[in-house]
N, C-alpha and C positions, 0 to 999 in steps of 0.2 A: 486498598493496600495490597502491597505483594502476595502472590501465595507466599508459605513459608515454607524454607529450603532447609532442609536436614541431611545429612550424612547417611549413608548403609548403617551406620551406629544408634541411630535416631537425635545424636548431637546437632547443634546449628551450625551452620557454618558459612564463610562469604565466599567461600569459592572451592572449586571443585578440583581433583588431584584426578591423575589422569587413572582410569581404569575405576572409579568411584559410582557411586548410585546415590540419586538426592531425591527426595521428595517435598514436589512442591504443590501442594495440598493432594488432589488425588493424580497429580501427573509426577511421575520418576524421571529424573533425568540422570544419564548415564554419561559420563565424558571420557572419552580415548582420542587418541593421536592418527591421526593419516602416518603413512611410512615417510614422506618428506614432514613431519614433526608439527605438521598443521593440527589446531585442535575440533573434534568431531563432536559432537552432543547427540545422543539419541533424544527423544521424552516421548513417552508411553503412557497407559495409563495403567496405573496401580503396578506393580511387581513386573521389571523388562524381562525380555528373554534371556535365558542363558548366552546366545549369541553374541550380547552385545558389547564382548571386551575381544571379539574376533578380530584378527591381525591383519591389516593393508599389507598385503604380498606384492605388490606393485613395487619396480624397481625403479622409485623416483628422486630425483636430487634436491636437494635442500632449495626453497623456496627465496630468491634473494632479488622481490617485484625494488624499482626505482620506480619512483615519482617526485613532484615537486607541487606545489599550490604558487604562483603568481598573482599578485594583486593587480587589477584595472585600473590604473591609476585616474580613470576616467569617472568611473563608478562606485569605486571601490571592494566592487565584488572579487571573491577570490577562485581562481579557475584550476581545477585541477590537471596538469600533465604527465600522461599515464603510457606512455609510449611502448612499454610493454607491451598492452594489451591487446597488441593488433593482434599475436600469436594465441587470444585465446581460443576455444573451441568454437565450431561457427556450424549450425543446421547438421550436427551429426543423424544418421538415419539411424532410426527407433531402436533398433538392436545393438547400437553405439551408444546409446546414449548414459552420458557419464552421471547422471543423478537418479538413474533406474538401480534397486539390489542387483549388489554383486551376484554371478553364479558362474559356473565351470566353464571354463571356455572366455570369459569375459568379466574385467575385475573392474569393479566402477570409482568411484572418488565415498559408495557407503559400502563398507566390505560387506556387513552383515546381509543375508538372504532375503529381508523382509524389515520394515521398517513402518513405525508412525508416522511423525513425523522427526527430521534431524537436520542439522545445524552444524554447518560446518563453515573453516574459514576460507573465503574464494582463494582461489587456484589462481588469478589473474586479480589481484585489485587494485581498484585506481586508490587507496591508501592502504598505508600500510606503516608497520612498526610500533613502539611502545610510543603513544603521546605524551608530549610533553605540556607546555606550555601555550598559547593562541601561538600559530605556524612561524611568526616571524613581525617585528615590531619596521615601519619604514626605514629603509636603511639611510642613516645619514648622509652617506656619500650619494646614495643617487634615490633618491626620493620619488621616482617614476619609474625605479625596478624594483617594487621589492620580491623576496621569492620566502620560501621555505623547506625542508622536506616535508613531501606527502605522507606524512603521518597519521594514525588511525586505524580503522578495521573495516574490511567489508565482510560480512557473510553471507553465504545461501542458506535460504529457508524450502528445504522440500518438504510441502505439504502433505504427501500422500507419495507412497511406492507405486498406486498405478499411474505409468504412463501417460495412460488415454484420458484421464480423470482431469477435472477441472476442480478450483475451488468451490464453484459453486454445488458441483456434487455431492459435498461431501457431508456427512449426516448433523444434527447439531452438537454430540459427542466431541466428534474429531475435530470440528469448527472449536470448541472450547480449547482443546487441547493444542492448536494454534497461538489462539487467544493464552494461555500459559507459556507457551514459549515464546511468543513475544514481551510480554510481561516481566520472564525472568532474562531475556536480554538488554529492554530495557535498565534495568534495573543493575547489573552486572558492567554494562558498557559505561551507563553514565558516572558510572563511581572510577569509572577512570581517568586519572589527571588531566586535564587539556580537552575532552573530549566535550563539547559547545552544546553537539544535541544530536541525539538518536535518530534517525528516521528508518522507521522501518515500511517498506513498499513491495509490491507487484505488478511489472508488466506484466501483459499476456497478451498474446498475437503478433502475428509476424510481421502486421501492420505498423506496430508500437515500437519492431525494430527489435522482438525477443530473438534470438541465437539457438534457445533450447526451448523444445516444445512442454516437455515435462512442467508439471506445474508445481512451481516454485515465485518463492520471494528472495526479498532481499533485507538484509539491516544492515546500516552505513552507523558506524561512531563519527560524526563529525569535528574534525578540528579550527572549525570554525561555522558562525552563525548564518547560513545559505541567504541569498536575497531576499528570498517570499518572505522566510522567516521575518528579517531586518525589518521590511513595510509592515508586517505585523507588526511587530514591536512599536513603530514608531505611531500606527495610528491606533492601535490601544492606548498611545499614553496622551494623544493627542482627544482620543475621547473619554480621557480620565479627566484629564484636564477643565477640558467643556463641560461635562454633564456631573464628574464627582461619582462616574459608577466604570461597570467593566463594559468594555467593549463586545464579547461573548455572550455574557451574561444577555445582554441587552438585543442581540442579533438572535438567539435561540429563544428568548422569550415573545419576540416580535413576529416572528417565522409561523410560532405558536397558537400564537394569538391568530392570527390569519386563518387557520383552519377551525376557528372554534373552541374554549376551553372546554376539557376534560377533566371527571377527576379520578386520580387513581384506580387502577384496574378496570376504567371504561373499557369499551372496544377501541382498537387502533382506529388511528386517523384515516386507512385509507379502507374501512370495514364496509360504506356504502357511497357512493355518488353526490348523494347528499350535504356528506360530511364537511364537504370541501365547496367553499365560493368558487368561481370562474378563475377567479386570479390568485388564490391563495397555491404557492411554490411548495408546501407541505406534498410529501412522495407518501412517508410510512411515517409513525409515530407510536410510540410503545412508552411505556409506564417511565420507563431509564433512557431512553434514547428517543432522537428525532432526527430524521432524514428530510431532506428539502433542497430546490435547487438554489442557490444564491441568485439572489437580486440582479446583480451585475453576471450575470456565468458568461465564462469564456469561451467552454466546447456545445457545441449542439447539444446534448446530452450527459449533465456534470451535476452531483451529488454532494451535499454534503452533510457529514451523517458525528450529531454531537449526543455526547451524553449530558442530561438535562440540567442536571448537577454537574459544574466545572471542576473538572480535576488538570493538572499539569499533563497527565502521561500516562501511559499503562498502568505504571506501581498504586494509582490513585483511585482507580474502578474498588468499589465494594462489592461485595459478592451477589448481591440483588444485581449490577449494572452488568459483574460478570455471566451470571446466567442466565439474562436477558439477550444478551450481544450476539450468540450465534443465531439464533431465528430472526434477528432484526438484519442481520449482514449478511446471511445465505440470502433474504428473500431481495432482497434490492441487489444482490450481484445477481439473480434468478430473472429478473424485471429486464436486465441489462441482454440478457439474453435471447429474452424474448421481443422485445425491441423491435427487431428488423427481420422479421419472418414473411415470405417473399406470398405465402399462403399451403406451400408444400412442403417448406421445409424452414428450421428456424436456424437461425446463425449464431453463433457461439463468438459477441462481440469485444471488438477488441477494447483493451483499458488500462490504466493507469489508476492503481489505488493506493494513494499516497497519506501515510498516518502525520499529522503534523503533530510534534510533541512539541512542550515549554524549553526553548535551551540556558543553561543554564544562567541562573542571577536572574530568570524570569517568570520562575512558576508561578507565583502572586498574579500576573498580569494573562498570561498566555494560555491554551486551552489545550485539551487532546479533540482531535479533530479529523475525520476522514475527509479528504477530497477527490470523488473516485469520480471519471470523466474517458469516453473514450471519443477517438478520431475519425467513427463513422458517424455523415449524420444520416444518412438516407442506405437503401440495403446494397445501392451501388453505388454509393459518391462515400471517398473519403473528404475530413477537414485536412487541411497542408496547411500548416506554418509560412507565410510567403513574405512578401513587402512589408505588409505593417507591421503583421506579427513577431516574425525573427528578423526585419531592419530594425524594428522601432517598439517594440515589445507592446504594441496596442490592438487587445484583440477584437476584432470583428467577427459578431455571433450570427450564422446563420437562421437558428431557429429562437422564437422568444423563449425565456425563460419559464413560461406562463404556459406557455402551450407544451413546450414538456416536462413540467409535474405532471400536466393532464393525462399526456402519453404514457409517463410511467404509473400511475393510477390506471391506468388505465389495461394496462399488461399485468399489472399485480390481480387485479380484479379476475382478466381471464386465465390468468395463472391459478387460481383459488378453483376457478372449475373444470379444469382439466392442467393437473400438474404434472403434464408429460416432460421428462426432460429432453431440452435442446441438442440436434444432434449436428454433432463435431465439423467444423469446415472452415477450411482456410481461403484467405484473400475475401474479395466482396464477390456477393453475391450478385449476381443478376437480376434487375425485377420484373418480375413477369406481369405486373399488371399496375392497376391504382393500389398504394400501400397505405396505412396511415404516415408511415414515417415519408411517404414522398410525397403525399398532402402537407407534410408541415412545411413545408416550401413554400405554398402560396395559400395559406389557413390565415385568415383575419391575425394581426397582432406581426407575422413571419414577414418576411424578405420574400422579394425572389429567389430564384433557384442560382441564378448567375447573378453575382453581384457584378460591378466596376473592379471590384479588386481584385475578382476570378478570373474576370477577363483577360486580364495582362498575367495571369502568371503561365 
């Protein structure tokens, strides 16, 4: 269930008035205005600063992004066109950077001097506006254009005021305190008319194609049901169908089973080498959660991390799964990290950690569910999207899936005895010798290192 959100008054209430403070459970959320009329969220824990109804002095003009969403008339997928956005900020250097506190001299997009974490509406987004209804129904006249305005919301989620800091950094406290503002945006967004399904995400690395180094996410209000979402849907109902159960239910319990049953309060799954058969895809396993790699994975290195009990979305974690959730998601972002360490130094991997919620008319059916996956598979080769993948959307896995659960078990393991943290470095790495992750190339179960499809790209 949501935490619950109260006024400075200790009243309830659904939404927030600008320059107000709300408490949702022990995290405060404060909301105020950027000077171009965009709205800002602080959330803190227990009683915010005095600072935080400080004034955006920035001399900026009213926000007025175009877009439009296009349907594929091939696919039916809908594409968002954001032409705006070429003007947004791109690789500003570290003393520029617009998601670091404000201070003299340099006034950022968070006025206040220091921050938790805050939430504000992008500056640049590909939607935007009050939603309304799904973006637009086939237009009768021409049935192979239809369009809509891009309608919706994007925000940034800065995690943390230091710059230099990663999520993984950061202690299991301010992990929670994440985990609540995600929670209360889902919550907040989807009660907005029109809006289909929340997603809330983080790139990070410049590999992935991030802009800003700072570490930050993102949460999209969609106005309509995204693809992956869609094949969800359609083969959850396809294996209601057949089997008379959930599709979720039945993939985290099989994943489960694979490593061995436990019962409550055992040691996690990944506690000894033992624990784990050869081919069981189980990463980490906790009391409320389980991480594992799918069956089918796409990237060299892809995660997917469910609570064991099915809930729709944020709002639907109880507070046992919420205070399990930060030791379960630092330690596999931490795994991710250690990864590709060349033997002197470790790499701070790049990824895509994408939350998939139920959109709406399909909480019954659909899961909360992390799929967190980066683009390096080796400490010097990226994966590229090429021929199959972005012609034909069929992807070709370099490493078995089997063989890296092992890998990530296996970094968790040496992570447990000596949990130095990863230090900071951009682009790949250079390998200086035999790695484990450059033996996953030609390790029983793997591919070559060069397939036929690398060849030609």
């Amino acid at each position: 269930m949501a935490p619950t959100v109260t006024d400075a008054t200790g009243q309830a209430g659904a939404s927030a008035q600008a320059g107000t403070s709300r408490q949702a459970g022990a995290t405060t959320r404060t909301v105020t205005e950027l000077a171009d009329g965009r709205e800002l969220i602080y959330y803190d824990r227990g009683a915010p600063p005095t600072d935080r109804a400080v004034a955006d002095l920035r001399p900026l003009d009213a926000v007025a992004p175009s877009s439009e969403v296009r349907q594929d008339p091939m696919t039916g997928a809908w594409v968002t066109v954001a032409a705006h956005r070429q003007a947004r900020t791109y690789h500003p250097p570290a003393d520029e950077c617009p998601l670091c506190p404000s201070r003299e001299g340099r006034l950022s997009e968070i006025p206040a001097g220091d921050y938790q974490v805050a939430v504000f509406e992008n500056r640049f987004p590909s939607l935007a506006g009050a939603p309304g209804t799904h973006p637009v129904p086939p237009a009768h006249d021409d049935p192979l254009h239809s369009r809509g305005p891009g309608v919706g919301r994007c925000e940034v989620v800065c995690f943390t005021a230091d710059h230099d800091a990663s999520f993984a950094d950061l202690d299991e406290d301010h992990a929670r305190l994440v985990l609540d503002a995600w929670t209360d945006r889902t919550a907040e967004l989807s009660a907005l008319p029109g809006v289909q399904q929340v997603y809330c995400f983080e790139n990070r690395g410049t590999e992935i194609g991030v802009t800003l180094a700072h570490p930050h996410g993102q949460v999209y209000a969609l106005p309509f049901v995204p693809p992956r979402t869609a094949k969800m849907i359609d083969q959850a109902a396809r294996h209601r169908a057949a089997t008379g159960r959930n599709l979720f239910d039945d993939l985290v319990a099989a994943e489960r089973a694979s490593a061995g049953s436990r019962p409550a309060g055992s040691p996690t799954a990944d506690s000894a080498p033992s624990d784990h058969p050869e081919d069981s895809r189980v990463v980490l396993a906790g009391e409320y959660w389980t991480a594992f790699v799918p069956f089918a994975a796409r990237w060299p290195y892809e995660v997917h991390l469910f609570p064991n009990r099915r809930v729709p979305d944020f709002t639907g974690l109880n507070e046992d799964e919420c205070a399990e959730f930060p030791r379960i998601y630092l330690d596999l972002l931490r795994r991710f990290d250690r990864l590709f360490s060349d033997g002197d130094r470790q790499v701070r991997a790049p990824y895509i950690a994408a939350w998939h919620q139920a959109p709406a008319g399909h909480e019954d059916e659909l899961a909360l569910h992390l799929e967190l996956f980066t683009v390096r598979r080796t400490a010097d080769k990226l994966k590229y999207l090429a021929g199959t993948e972005s012609g034909m959307e069929a992807f070709m896995n370099d490493v078995a899936p089997e063989f890296a659960a092992r890998r990530l078990r296996e970094v968790g393991r040496a992570g447990a005895a000596s949990p130095t943290a990863p230090t900071p470095a951009t682009g790949p790495t250079p390998a200086t010798g035999s790695t484990p992750e450059a033996a996953a190339e030609t390790a029983p179960g793997t591919t070559p290192a060069t397939t036929d499809e690398e060849a030609q790209r």
